[in-house]
PyMOL Python script that loads the backbone (N, CA, C, O; Angstrom):
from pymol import cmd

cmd.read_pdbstr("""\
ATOM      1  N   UNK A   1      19.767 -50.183  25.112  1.00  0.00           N
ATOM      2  CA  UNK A   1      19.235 -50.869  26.280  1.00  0.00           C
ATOM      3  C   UNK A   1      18.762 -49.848  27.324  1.00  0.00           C
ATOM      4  O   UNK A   1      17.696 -50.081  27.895  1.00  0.00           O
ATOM      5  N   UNK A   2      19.405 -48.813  27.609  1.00  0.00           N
ATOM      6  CA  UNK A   2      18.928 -47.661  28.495  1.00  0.00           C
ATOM      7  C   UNK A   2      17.703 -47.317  28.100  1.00  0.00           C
ATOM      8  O   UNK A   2      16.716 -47.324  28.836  1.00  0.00           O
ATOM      9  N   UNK A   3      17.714 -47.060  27.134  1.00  0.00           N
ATOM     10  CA  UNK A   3      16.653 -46.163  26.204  1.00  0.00           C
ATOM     11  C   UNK A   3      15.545 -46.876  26.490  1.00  0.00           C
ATOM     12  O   UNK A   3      14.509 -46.347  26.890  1.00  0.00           O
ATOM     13  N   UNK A   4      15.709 -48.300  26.277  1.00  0.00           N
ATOM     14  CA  UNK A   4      14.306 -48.900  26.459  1.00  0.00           C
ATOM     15  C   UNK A   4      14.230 -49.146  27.817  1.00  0.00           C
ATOM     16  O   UNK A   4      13.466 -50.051  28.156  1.00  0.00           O
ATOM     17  N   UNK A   5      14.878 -48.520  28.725  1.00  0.00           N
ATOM     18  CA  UNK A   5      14.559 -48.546  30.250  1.00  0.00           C
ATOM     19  C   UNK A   5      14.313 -47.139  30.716  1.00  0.00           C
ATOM     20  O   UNK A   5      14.566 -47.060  31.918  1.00  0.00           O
ATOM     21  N   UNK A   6      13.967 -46.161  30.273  1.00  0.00           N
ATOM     22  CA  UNK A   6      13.328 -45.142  30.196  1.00  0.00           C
ATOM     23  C   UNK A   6      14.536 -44.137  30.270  1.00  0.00           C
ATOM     24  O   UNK A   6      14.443 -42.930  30.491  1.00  0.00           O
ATOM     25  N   UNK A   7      15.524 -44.754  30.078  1.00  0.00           N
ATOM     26  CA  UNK A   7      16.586 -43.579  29.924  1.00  0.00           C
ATOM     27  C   UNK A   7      16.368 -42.451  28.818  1.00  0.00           C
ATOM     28  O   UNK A   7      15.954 -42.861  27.734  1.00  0.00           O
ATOM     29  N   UNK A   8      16.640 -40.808  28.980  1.00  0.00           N
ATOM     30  CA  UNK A   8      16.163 -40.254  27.842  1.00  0.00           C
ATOM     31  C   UNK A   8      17.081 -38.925  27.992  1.00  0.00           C
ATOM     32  O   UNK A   8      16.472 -37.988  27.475  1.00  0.00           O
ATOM     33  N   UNK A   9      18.205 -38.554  28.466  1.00  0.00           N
ATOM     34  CA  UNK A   9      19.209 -37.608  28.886  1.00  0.00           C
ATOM     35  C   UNK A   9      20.972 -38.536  28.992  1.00  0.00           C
ATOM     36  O   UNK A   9      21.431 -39.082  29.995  1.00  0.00           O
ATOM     37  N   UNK A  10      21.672 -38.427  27.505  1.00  0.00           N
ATOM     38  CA  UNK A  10      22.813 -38.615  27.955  1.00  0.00           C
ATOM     39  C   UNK A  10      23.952 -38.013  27.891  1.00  0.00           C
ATOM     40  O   UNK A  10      23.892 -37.506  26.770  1.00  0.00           O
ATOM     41  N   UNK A  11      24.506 -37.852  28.136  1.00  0.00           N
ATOM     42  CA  UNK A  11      26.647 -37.108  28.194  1.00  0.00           C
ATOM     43  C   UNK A  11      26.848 -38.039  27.346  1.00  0.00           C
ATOM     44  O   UNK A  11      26.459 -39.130  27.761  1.00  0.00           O
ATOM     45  N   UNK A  12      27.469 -38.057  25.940  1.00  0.00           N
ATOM     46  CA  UNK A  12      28.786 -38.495  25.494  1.00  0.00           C
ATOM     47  C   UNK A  12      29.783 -37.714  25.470  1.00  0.00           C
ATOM     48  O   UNK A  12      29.609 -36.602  24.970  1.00  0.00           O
ATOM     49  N   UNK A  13      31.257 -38.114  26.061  1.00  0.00           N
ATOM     50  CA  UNK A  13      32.254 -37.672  25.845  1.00  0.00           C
ATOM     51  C   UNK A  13      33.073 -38.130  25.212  1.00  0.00           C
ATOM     52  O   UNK A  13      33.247 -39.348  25.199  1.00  0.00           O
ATOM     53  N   UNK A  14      34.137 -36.918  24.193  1.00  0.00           N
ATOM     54  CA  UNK A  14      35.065 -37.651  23.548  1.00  0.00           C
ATOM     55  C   UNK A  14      35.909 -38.326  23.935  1.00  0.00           C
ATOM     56  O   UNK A  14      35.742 -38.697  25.097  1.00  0.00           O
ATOM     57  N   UNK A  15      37.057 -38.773  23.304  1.00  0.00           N
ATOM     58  CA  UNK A  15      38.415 -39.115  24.347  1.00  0.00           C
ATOM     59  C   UNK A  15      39.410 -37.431  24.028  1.00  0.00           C
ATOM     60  O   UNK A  15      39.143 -36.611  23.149  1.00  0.00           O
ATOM     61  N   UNK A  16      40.127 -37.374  24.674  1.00  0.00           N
ATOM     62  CA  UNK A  16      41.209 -36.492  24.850  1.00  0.00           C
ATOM     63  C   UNK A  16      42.186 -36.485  24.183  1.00  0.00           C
ATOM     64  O   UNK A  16      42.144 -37.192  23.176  1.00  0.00           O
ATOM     65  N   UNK A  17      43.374 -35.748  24.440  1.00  0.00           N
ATOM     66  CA  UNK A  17      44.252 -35.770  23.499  1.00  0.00           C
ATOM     67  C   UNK A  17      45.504 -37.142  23.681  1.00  0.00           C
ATOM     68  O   UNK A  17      46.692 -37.029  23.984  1.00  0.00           O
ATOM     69  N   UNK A  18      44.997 -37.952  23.481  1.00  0.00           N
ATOM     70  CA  UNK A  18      46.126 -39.412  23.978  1.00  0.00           C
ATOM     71  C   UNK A  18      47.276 -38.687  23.584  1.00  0.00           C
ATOM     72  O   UNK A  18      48.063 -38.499  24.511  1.00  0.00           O
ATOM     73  N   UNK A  19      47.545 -38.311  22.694  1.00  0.00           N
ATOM     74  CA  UNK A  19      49.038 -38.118  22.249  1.00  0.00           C
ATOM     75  C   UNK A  19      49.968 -36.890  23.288  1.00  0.00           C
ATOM     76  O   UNK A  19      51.054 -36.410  22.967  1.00  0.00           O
ATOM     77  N   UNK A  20      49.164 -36.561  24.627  1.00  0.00           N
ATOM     78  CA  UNK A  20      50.040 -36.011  25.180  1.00  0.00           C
ATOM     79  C   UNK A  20      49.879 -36.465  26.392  1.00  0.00           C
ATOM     80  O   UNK A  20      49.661 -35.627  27.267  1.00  0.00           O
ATOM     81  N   UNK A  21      49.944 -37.896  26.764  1.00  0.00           N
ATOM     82  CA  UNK A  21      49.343 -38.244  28.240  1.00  0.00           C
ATOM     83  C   UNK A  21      50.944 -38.965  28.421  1.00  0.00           C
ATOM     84  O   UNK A  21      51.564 -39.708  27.660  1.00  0.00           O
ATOM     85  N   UNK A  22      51.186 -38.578  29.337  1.00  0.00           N
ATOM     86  CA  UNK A  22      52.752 -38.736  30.016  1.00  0.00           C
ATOM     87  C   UNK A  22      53.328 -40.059  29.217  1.00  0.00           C
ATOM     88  O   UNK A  22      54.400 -40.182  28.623  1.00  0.00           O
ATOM     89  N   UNK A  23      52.462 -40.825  29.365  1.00  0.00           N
ATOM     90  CA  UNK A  23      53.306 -42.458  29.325  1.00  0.00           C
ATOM     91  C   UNK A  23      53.480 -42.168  27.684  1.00  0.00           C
ATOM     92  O   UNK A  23      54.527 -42.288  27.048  1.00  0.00           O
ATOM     93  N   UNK A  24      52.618 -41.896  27.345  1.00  0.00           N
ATOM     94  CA  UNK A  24      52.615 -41.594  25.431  1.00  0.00           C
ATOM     95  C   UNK A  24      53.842 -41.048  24.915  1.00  0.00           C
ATOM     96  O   UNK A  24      54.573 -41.504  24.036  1.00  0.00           O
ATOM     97  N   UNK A  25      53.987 -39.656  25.825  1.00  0.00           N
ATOM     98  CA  UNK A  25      54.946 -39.155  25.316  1.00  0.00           C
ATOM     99  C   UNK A  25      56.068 -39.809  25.618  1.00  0.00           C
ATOM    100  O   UNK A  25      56.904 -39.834  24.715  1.00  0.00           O
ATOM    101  N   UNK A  26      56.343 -40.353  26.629  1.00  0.00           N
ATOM    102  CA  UNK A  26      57.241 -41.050  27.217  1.00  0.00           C
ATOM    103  C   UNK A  26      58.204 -42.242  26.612  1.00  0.00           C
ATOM    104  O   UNK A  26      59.364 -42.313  26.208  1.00  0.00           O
ATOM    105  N   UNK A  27      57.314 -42.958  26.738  1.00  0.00           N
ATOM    106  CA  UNK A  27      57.418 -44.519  25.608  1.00  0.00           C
ATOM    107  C   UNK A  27      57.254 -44.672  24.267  1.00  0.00           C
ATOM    108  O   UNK A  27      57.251 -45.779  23.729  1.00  0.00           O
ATOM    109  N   UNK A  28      57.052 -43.146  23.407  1.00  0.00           N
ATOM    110  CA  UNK A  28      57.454 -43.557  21.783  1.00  0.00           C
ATOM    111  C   UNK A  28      58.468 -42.400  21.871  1.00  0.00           C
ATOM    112  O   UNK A  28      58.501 -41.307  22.436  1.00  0.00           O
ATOM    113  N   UNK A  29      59.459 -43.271  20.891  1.00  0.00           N
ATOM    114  CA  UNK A  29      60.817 -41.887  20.584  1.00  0.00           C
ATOM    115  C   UNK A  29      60.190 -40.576  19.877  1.00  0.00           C
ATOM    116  O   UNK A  29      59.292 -40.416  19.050  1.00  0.00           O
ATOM    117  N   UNK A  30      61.142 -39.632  20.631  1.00  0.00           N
ATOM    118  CA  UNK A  30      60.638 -38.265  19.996  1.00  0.00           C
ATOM    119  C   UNK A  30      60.886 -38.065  18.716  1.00  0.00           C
ATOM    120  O   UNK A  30      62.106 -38.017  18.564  1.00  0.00           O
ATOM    121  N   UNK A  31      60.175 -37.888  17.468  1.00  0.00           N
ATOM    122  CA  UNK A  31      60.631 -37.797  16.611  1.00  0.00           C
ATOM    123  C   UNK A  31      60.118 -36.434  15.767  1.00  0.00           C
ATOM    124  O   UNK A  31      59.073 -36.371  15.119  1.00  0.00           O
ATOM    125  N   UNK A  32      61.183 -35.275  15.945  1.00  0.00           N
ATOM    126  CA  UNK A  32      60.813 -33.573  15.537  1.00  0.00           C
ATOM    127  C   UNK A  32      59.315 -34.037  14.652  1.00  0.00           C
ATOM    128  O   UNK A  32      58.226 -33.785  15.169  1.00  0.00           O
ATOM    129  N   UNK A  33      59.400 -34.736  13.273  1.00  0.00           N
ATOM    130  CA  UNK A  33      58.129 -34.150  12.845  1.00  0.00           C
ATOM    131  C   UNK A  33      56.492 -34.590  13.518  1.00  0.00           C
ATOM    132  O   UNK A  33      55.411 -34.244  13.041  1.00  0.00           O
ATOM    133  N   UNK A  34      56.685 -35.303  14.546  1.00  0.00           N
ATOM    134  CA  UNK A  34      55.510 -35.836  15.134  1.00  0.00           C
ATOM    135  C   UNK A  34      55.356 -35.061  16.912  1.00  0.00           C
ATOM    136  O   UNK A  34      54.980 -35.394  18.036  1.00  0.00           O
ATOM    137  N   UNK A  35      55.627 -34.494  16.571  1.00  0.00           N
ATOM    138  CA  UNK A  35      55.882 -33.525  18.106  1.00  0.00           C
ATOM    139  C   UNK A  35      55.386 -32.197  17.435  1.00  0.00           C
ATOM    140  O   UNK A  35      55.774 -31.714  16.371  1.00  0.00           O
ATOM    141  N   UNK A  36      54.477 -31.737  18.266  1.00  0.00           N
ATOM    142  CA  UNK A  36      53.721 -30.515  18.176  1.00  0.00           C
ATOM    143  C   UNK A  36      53.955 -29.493  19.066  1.00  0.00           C
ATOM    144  O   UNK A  36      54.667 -29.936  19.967  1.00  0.00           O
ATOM    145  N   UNK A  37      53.680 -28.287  19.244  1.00  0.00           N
ATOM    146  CA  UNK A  37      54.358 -27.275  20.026  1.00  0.00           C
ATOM    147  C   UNK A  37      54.325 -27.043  21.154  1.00  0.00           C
ATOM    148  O   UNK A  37      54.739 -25.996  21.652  1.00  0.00           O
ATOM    149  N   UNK A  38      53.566 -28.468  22.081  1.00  0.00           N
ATOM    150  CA  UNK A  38      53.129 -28.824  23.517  1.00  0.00           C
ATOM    151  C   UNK A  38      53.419 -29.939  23.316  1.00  0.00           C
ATOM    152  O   UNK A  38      52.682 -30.854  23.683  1.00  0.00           O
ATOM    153  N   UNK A  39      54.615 -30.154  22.656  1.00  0.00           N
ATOM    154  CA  UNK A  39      55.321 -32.220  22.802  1.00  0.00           C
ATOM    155  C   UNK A  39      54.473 -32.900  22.875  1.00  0.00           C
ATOM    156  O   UNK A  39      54.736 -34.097  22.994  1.00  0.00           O
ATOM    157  N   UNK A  40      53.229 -32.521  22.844  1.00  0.00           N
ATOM    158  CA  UNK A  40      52.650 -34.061  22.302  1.00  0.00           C
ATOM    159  C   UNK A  40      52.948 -34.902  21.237  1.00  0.00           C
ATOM    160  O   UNK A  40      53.657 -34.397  20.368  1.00  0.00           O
ATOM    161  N   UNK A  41      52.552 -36.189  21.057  1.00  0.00           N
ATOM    162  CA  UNK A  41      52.537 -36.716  19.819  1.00  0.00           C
ATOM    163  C   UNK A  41      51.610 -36.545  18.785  1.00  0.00           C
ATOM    164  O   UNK A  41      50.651 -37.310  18.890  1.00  0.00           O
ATOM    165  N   UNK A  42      51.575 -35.700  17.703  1.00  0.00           N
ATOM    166  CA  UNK A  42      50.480 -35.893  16.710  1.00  0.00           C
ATOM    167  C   UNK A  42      49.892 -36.366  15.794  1.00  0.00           C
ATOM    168  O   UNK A  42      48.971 -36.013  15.058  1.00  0.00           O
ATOM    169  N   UNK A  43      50.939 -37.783  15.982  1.00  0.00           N
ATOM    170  CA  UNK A  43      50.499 -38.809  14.989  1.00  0.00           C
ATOM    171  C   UNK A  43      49.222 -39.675  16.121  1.00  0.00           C
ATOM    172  O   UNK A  43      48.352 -40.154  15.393  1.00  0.00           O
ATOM    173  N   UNK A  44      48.987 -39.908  17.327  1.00  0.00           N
ATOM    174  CA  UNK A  44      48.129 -40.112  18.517  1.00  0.00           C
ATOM    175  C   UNK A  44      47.005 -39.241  18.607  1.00  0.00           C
ATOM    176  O   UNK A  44      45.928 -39.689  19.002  1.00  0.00           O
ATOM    177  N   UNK A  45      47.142 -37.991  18.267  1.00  0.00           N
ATOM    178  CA  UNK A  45      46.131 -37.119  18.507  1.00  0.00           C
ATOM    179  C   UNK A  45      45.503 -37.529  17.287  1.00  0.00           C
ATOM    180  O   UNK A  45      44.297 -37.775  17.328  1.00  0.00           O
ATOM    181  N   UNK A  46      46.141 -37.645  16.185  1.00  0.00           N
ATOM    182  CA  UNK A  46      45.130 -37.470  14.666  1.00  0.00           C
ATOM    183  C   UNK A  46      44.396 -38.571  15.115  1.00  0.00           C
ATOM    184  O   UNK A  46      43.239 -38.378  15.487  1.00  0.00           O
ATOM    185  N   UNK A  47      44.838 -39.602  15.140  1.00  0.00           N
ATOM    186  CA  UNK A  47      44.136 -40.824  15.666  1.00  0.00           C
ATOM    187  C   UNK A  47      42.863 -40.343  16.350  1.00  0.00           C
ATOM    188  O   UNK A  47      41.743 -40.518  15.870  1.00  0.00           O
ATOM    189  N   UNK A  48      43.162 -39.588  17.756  1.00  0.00           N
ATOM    190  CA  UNK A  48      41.822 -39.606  19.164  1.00  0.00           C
ATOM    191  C   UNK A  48      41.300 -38.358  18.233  1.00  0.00           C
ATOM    192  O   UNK A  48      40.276 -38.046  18.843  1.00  0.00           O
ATOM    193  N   UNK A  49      41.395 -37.448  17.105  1.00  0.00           N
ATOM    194  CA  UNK A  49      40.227 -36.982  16.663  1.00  0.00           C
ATOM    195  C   UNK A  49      39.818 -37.155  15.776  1.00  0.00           C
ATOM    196  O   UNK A  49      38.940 -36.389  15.377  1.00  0.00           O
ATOM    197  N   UNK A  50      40.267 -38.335  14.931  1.00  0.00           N
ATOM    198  CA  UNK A  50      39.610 -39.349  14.165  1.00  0.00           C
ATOM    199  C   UNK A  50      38.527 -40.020  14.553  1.00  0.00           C
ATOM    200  O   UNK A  50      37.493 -40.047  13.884  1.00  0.00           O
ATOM    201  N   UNK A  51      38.726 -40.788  15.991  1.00  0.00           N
ATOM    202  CA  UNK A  51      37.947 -41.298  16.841  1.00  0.00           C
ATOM    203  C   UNK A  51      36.447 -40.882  17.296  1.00  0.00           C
ATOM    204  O   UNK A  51      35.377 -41.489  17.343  1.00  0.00           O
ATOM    205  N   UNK A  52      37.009 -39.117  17.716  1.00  0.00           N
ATOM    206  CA  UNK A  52      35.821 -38.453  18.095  1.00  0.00           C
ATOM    207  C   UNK A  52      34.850 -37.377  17.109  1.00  0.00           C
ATOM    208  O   UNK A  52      33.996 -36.572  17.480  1.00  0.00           O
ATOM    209  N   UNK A  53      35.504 -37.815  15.222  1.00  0.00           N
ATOM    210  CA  UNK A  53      34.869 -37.649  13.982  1.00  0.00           C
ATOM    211  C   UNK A  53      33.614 -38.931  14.462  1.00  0.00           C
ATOM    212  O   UNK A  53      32.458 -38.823  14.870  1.00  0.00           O
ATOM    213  N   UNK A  54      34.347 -39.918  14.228  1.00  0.00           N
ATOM    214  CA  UNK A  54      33.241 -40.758  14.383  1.00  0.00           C
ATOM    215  C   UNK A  54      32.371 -40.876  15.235  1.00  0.00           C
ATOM    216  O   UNK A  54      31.220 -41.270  15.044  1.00  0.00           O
ATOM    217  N   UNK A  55      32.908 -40.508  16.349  1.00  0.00           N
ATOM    218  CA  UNK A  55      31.870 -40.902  17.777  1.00  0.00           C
ATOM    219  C   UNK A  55      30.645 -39.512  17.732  1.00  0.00           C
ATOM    220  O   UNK A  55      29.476 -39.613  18.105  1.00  0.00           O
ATOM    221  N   UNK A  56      31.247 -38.363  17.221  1.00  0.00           N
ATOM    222  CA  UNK A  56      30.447 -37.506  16.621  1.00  0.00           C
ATOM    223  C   UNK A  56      29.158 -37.842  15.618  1.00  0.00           C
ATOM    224  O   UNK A  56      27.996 -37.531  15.882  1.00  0.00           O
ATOM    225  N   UNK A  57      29.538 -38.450  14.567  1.00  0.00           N
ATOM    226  CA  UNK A  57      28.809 -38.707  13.775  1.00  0.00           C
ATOM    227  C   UNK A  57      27.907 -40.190  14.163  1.00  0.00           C
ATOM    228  O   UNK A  57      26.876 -40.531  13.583  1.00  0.00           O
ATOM    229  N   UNK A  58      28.413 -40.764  15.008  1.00  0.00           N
ATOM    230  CA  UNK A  58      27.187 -41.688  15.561  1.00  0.00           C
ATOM    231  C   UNK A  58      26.199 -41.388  16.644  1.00  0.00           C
ATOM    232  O   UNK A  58      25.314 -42.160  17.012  1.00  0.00           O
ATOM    233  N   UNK A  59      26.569 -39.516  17.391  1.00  0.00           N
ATOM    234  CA  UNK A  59      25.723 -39.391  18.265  1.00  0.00           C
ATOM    235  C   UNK A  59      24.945 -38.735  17.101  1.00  0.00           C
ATOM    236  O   UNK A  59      23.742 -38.832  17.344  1.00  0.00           O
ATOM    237  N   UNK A  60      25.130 -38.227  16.157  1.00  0.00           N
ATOM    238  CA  UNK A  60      24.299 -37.637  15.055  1.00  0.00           C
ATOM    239  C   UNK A  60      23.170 -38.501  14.721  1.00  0.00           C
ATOM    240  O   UNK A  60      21.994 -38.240  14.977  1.00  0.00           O
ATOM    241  N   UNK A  61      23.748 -39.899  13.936  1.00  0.00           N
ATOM    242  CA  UNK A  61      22.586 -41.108  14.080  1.00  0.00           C
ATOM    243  C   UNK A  61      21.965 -41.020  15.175  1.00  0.00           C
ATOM    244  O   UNK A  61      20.850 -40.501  15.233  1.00  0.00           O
ATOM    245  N   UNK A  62      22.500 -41.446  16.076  1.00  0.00           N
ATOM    246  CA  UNK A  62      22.046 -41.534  17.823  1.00  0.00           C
ATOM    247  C   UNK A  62      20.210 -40.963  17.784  1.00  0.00           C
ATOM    248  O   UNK A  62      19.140 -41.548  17.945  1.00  0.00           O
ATOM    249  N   UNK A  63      20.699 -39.221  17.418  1.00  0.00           N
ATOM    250  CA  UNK A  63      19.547 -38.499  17.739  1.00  0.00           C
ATOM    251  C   UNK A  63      18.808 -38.760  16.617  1.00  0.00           C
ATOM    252  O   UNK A  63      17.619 -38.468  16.747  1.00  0.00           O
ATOM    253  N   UNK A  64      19.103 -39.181  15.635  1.00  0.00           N
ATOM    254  CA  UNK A  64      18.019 -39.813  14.501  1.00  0.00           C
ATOM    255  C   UNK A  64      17.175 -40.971  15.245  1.00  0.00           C
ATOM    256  O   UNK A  64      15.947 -40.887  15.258  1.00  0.00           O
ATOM    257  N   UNK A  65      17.553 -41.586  15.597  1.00  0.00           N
ATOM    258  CA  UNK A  65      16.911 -42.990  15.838  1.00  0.00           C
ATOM    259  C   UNK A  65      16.329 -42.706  17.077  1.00  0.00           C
ATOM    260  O   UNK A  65      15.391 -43.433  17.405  1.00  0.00           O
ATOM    261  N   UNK A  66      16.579 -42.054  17.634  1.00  0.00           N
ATOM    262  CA  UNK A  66      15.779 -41.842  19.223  1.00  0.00           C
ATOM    263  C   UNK A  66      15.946 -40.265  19.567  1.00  0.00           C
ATOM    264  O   UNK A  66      16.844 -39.780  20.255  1.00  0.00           O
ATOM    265  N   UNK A  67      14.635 -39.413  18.787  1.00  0.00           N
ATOM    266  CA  UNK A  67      14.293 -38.444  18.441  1.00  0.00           C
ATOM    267  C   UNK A  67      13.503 -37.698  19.861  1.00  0.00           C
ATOM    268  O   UNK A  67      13.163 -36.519  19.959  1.00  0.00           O
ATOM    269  N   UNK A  68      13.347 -38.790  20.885  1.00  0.00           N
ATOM    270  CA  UNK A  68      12.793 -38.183  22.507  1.00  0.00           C
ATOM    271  C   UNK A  68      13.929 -38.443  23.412  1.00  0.00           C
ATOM    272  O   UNK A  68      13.911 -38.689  24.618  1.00  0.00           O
ATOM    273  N   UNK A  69      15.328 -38.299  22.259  1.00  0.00           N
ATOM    274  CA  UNK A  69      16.331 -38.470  23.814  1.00  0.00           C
ATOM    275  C   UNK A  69      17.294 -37.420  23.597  1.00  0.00           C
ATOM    276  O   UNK A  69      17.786 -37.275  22.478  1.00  0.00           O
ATOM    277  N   UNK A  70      17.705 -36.443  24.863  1.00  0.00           N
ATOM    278  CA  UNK A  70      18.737 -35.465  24.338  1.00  0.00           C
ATOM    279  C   UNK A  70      20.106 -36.252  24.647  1.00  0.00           C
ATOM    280  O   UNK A  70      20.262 -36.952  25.648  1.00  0.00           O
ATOM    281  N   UNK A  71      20.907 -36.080  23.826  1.00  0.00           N
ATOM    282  CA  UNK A  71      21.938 -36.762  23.888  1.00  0.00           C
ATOM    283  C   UNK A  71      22.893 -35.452  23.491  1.00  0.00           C
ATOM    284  O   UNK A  71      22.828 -34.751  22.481  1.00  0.00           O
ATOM    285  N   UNK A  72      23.800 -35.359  24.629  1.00  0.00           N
ATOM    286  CA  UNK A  72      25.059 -34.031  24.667  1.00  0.00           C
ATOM    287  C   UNK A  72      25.835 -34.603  24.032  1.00  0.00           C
ATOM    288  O   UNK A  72      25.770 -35.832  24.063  1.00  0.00           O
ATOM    289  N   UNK A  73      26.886 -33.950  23.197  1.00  0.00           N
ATOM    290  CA  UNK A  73      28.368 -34.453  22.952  1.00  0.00           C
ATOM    291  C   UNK A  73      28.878 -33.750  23.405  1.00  0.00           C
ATOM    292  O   UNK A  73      28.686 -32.583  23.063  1.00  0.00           O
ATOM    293  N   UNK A  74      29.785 -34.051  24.395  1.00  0.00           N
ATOM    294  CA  UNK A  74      30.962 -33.235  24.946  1.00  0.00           C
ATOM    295  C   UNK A  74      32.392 -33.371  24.447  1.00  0.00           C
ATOM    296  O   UNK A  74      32.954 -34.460  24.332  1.00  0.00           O
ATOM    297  N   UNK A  75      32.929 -32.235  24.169  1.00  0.00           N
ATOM    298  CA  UNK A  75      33.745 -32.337  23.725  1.00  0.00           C
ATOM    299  C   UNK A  75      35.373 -32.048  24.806  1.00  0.00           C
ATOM    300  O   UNK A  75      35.961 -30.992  25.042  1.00  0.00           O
ATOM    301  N   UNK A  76      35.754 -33.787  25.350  1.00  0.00           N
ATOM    302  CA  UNK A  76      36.806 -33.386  26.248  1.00  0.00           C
ATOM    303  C   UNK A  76      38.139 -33.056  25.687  1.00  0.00           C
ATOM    304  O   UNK A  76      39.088 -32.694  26.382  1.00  0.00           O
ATOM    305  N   UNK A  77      38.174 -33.217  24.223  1.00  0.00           N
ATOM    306  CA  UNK A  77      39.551 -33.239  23.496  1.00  0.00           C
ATOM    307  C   UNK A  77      39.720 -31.620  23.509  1.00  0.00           C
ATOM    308  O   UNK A  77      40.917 -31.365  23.643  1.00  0.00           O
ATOM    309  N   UNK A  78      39.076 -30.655  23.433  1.00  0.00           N
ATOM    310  CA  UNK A  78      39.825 -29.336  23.239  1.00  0.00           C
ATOM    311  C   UNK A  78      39.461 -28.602  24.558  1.00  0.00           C
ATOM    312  O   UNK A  78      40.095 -27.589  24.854  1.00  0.00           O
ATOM    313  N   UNK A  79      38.583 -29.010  25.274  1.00  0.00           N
ATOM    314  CA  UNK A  79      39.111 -28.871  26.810  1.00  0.00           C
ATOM    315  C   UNK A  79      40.247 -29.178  27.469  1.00  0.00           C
ATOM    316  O   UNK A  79      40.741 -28.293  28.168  1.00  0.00           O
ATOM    317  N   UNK A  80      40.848 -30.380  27.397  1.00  0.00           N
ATOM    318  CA  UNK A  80      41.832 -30.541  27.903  1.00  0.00           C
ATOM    319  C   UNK A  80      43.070 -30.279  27.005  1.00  0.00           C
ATOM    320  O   UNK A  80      44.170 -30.346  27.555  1.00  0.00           O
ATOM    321  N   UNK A  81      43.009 -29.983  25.653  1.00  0.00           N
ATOM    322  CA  UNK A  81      44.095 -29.169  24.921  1.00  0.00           C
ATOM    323  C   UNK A  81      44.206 -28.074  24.756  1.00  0.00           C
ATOM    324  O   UNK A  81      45.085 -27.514  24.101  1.00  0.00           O
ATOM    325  N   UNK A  82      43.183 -27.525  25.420  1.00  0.00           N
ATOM    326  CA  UNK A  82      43.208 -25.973  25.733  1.00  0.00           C
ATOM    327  C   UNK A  82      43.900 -25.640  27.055  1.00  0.00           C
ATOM    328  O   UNK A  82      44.513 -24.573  27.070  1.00  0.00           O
ATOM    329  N   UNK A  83      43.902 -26.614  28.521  1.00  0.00           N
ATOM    330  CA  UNK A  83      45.070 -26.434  29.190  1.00  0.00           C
ATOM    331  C   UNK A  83      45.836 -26.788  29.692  1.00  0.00           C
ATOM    332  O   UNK A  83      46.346 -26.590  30.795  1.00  0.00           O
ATOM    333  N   UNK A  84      46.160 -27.947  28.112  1.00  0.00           N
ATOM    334  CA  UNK A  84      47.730 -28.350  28.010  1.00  0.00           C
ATOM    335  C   UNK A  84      48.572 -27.301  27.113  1.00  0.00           C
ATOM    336  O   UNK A  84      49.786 -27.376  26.921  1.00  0.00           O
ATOM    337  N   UNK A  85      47.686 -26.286  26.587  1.00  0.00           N
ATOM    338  CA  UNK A  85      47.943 -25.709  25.601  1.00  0.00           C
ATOM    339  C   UNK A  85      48.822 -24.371  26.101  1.00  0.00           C
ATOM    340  O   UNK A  85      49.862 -23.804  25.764  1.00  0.00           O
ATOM    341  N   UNK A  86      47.384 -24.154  27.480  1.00  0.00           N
ATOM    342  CA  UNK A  86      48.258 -22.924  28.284  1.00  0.00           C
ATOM    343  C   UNK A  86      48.119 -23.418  29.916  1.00  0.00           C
ATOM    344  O   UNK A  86      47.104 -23.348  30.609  1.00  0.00           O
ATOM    345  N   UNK A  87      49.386 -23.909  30.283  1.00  0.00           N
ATOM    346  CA  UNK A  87      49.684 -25.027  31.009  1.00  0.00           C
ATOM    347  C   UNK A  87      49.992 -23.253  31.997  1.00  0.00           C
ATOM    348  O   UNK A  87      49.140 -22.760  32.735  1.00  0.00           O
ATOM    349  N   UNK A  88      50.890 -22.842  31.818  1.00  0.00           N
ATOM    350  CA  UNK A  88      51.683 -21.693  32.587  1.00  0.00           C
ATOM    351  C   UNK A  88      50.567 -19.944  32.755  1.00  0.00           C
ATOM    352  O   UNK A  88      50.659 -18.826  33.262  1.00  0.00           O
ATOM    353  N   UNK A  89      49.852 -20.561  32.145  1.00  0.00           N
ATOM    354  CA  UNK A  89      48.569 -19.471  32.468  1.00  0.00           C
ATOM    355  C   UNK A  89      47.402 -19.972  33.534  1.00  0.00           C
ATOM    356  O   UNK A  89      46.724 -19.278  34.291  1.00  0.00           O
ATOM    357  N   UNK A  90      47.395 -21.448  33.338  1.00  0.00           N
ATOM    358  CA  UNK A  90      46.582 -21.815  34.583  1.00  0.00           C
ATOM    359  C   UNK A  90      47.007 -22.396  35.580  1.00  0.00           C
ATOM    360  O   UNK A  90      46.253 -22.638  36.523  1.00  0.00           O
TER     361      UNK A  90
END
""", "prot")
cmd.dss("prot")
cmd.show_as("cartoon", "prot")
cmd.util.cbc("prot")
cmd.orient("prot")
């Protein structure tokens, strides 16, 4: 619908790492093999980069089908697990 309103520049962003967002960690029991070396959950994360496999591969279509539009993928999942990653360095 943009597109055919002369939209032709977009940002997609992924989602992030759900499996380490307070309430996440919070509200499912810790369980050693699903806890990663920044307590997140990584049965949540496989999930949100499952998510952003796909959302990847539909901005791929994306730029197939509308070949006069730049369309970014941003990638917020290893931005923001990069400093949850080094929390005490930044």
């Amino acid at each position: 619908r943009l597109h055919n309103q002369g939209a032709r520049t977009f940002w997609i962003h992924n989602t992030g790492p759900i499996g380490c967002l307070p309430f996440e960690v919070l509200d499912y029991p810790q369980q050693h093999e699903n806890v990663d070396q920044n307590g997140c959950l990584r049965s949540h994360n496989e999930i949100a980069h499952e998510f952003n496999r796909q959302l990847k591969d539909s901005v791929i279509q994306l730029r197939m089908q509308f070949p006069d539009a730049a369309l970014t993928y941003v990638d917020i999942y290893s931005a923001k697990y990069s400093l949850i990653s080094h929390a005490k360095h930044h």
